[in-house]
Each structure stands twice: as C-alpha cells, then as structure tokens.
N, C-alpha and C positions, 0 to 999 in steps of 0.2 A: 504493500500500500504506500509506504515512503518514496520510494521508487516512482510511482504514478502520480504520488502528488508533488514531487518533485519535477516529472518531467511537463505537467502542467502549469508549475510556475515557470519552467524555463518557457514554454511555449508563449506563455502570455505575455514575459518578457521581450520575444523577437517578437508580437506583434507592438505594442506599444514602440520598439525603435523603431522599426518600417512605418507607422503612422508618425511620427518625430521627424524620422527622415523624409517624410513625404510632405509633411508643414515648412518643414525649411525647405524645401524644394519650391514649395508653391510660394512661400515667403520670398525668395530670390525672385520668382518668375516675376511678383508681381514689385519687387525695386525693379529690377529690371524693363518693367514694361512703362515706368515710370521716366525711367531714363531714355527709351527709346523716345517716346513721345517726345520730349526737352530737345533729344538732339538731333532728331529728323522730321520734327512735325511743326510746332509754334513756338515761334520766339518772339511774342507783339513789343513793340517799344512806344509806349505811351507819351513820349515827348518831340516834336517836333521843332527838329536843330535849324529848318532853313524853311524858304518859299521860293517859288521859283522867281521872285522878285528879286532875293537876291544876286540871282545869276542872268538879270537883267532882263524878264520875260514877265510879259503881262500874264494874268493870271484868276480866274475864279473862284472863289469855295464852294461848294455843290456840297449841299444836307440833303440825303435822301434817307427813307425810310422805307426797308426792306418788307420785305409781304409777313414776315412774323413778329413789325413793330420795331424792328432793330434800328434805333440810329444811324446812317452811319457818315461822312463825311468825306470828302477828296476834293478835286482839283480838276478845274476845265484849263487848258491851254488854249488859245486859238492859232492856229496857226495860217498857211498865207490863201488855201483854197478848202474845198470840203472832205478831203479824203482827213477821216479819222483814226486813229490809235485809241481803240478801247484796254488798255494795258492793266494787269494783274501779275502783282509783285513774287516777290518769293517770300520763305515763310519766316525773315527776321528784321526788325527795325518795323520803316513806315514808311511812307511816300517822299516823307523828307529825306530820306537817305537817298533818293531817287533824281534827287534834284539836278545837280550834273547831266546825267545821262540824260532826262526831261531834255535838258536845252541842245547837248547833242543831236537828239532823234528828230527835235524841232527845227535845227538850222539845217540839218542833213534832208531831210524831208520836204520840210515846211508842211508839215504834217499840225491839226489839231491834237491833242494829246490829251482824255479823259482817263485820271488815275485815281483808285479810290482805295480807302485803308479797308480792309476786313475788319467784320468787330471783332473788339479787342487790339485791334492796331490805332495807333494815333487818338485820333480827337472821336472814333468812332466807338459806338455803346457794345456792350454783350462781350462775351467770350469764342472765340475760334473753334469751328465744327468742322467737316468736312459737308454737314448737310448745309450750316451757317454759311460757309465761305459761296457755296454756290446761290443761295439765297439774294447774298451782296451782291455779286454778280451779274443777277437778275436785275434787279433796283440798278445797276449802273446802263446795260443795256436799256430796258425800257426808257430812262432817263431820258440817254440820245435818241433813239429813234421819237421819242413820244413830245420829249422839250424841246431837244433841238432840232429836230425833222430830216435826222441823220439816214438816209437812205441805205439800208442796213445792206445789201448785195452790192452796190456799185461803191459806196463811199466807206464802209469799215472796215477795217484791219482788227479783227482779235490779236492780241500780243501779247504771251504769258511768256516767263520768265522762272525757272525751278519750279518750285510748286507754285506757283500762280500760270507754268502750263498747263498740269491738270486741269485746271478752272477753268482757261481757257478753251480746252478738247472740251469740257464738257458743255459750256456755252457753244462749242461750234457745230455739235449733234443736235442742240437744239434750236439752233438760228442760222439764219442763212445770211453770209458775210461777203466782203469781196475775197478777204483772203485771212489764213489765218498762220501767226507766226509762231514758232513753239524755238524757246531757247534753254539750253541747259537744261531739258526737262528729264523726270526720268520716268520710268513705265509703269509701276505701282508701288504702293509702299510695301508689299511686301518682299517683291523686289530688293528693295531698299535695305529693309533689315535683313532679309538674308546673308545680303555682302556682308552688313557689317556685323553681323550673327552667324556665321555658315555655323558653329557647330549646333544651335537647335535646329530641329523641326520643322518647316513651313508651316503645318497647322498650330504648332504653335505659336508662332511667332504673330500669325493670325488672333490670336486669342489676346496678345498682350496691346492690339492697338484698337481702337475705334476706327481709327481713317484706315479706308482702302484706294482712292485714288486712284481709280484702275482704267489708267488710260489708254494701256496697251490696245483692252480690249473696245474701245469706245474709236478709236480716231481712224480707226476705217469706214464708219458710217461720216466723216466728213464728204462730204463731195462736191467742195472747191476748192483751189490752190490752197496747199499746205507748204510751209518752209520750215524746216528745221533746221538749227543753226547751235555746235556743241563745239567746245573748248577741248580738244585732243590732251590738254592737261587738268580738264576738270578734276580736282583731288575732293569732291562730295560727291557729286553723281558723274559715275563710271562712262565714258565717251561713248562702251558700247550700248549702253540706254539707250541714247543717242539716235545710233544707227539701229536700235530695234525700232524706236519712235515709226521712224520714217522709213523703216520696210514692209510696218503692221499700217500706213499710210496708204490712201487711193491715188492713182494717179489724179489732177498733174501734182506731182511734188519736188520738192530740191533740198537737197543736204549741202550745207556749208561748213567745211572744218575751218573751226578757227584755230589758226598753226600758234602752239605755242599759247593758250588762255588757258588761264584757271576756271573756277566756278563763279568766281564775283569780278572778273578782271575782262572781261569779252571785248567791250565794245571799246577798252581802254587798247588792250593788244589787238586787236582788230584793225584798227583807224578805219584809214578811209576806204578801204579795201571791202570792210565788214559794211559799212555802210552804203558806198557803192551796191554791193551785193545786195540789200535791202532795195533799196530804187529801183535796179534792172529787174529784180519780183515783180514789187508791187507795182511799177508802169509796164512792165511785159504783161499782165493779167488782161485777157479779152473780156471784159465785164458783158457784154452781149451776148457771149458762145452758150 
C-alpha cells in the first residue's frame, strides 16, 4: 500500500510541474505577444514637432470624424493641379514627422497631398486597430471625393508607406483610384513575426497579435496600376516582401528597387531618380483604358 500511495504522490507531482510549466509557457507567450505588438505594430506619437508651414508650404487642418465617432485630424496640401496623394503613414511618430518628404512629393509632383494621423497618432482621438486604422481611412477618402470633389479614378493616387501600405491595399479593393503606390510594404503581419520569431509556430504567433494585415492576399483584387517601390537594404521589412507584394499584384504593375535604402531613408537615397520614377507612373497611366 506505501508503495501505491507513494507512486500517487509522485504522479501528482509531475502533473502539477507540466501545469507550472505550461503557465510559464503561456506567461512568456503572452510578454511576448506584448512585445511583438510594441515593435511591429503601433508606435503613435502624440506631439507634433513641425507643419508643413515650416518647410515653407501652405497648408490645411482637416477634422474628420470616422463612421464609429473617432476624431480624427491631418492635413490638406494643395498643390499646382488636381491629381491627389491620398497618403497613409507607417506605424511610428505622426504626420509631422512627414513633413520633409510632404514638400518633397509636392515640388516633385506638384501633386495635392491629403495626410491624416490614425487614432491614437497626433492630435487625433481613440486608440490604433487594425479595424480602426481602416475606419480613418474611410473618413479621409470620403472626405476628398465628397468635400473636395476629388475624382476618385482619374485624379487619386493611394500612397501607403510600411504599414500604412496595408491600409492603403485595402482602400484600393474597395475604391476605384487612378493608381495606387505601395512602399516599403510588407505582406502580412504574420509574415512579419515569423522572420522575426522563426523558432514558434505560425498559428501561434497568430494567437499572440490582433492585427492580421493580410495584404498578400487582398492586392490582387486591385485592378488599376499598382507600383511598388522597396529599399534593397530595408533592415525592418525584408526586400523580398517587397517582391512578393508585387508578384501577388494584377497587371499593369512596376517594381522599383531602391539601390542602397533602408526602411525610413527611401526617398532620401532615392533623389531624383526615385522620384523621376514616381512621374513617369503616375503621367504614363491611361486614365481612359
């Protein structure tokens, strides 16, 4: 009888450690899932360093209010004709970090330039969703075409940027553009965390985020001009994202390596080459065909 009620406690003892080791397992998954979110998802910065005033450009405030009440605020540019840049940032800082590059794309262009913060960026209410960010998105579209009578097929450019390309792919499945630009984008977020996770599991790494951003699967229901434009040294999202973007793409499209960019350094290591390259797109597009 010693014997059996001995091999009883030992038994109950291995289960009580496999349940222990299986709370700190899940205890890790879920720092861990915490951490991912921080460093591949939202980074909002609530303060706005600049305006595009200061880099010598006239300039708007645009307060819209999203279809679920959200706040939220950005920036109209005008520029010298009607072809617009409806533009979605990527997922750290706010518009005002944007500023520079704003006056670049506008003297490169002469393009209109409407940029808006996601809530939870800048001066704008709420917190960062993936359902939220598309939301804003909505509110900035309608905007143009309904306030400013922005002829969505002939005169707008979608232009998304890291994660403000997802936003953009998914705006472009559901609106019809003259063209749509995707830079430094990458294919989904689980994607994402696998690079930088390879040793778990894809389902679970699925577990650890809310965003899915799954634009792989979406940006072949685009069916106007697409351009995709990726930094051969992008060190956050991997070049060949990049070139998956824009093979999982409908014709017409165009890939543009920028020789030598990082993730946040493009249009800087690009000059005038990269922008060139933007022009001969967007005025090659037959808006009629």
């Amino acid at each position: 009888m010693g014997l059996v009620k001995h091999a009883s406690i030992v038994s109950v003892v291995r289960v009580l450690l496999i349940l222990a080791g299986a709370f700190l397992v899940i205890g890790l998954l879920v720092r861990q899932m915490s951490f991912i979110d921080q460093q591949m998802i939202y980074f909002p910065d609530g303060e706005l360093i600049a305006t595009p005033a200061d880099v010598g450009l006239e300039y708007e405030d645009v307060n819209l209010t999203a279809s679920d009440g959200v706040q939220l605020h950005g920036w109209f540019v005008p520029g010298e004709g009607r072809l617009t840049f409806l533009w979605f940032h990527g997922n750290a800082g706010n518009i005002s970090h944007r500023v520079d590059n704003i006056m670049m794309l506008n003297s490169a262009l002469g393009a209109n330039i409407m940029i808006i913060d996601y809530r939870g960026y800048g001066r704008s209410q709420g917190s960062p969703s993936e359902k939220g960010l598309y939301l804003d998105a909505e509110a900035a579209f309608e905007y143009l075409v309904s306030e400013r009578g922005v002829d969505s097929e002939t005169e707008l450019v979608l232009f998304g940027r890291s994660l403000g390309a997802a936003v953009a792919v998914e705006m472009a499945v559901r609106h019809q553009a003259r063209a749509l630009i995707l830079e430094s984008g990458f294919t989904s977020v689980k994607d994402m965390a696998h690079r930088a996770f390879p040793f778990l599991p894809p389902n679970v790494l699925l577990t650890m985020v809310e965003a899915r951003f799954n634009t792989i699967s979406k940006i072949g229901n685009v069916d106007y001009p697409v351009m995709v434009l990726h930094g051969d040294q992008d060190e956050i999202v991997p070049f060949e994202l990049g070139l998956e973007l824009v093979e999982a793409a409908s014709d017409p499209k165009l890939f543009y390596r920028i020789q030598g960019a990082g993730h946040n350094d493009t249009y800087d290591v690009g000059g005038e080459p990269y922008f060139e390259a933007l022009r001969e797109f967007i005025l090659g597009i037959d808006v009629g065909s």
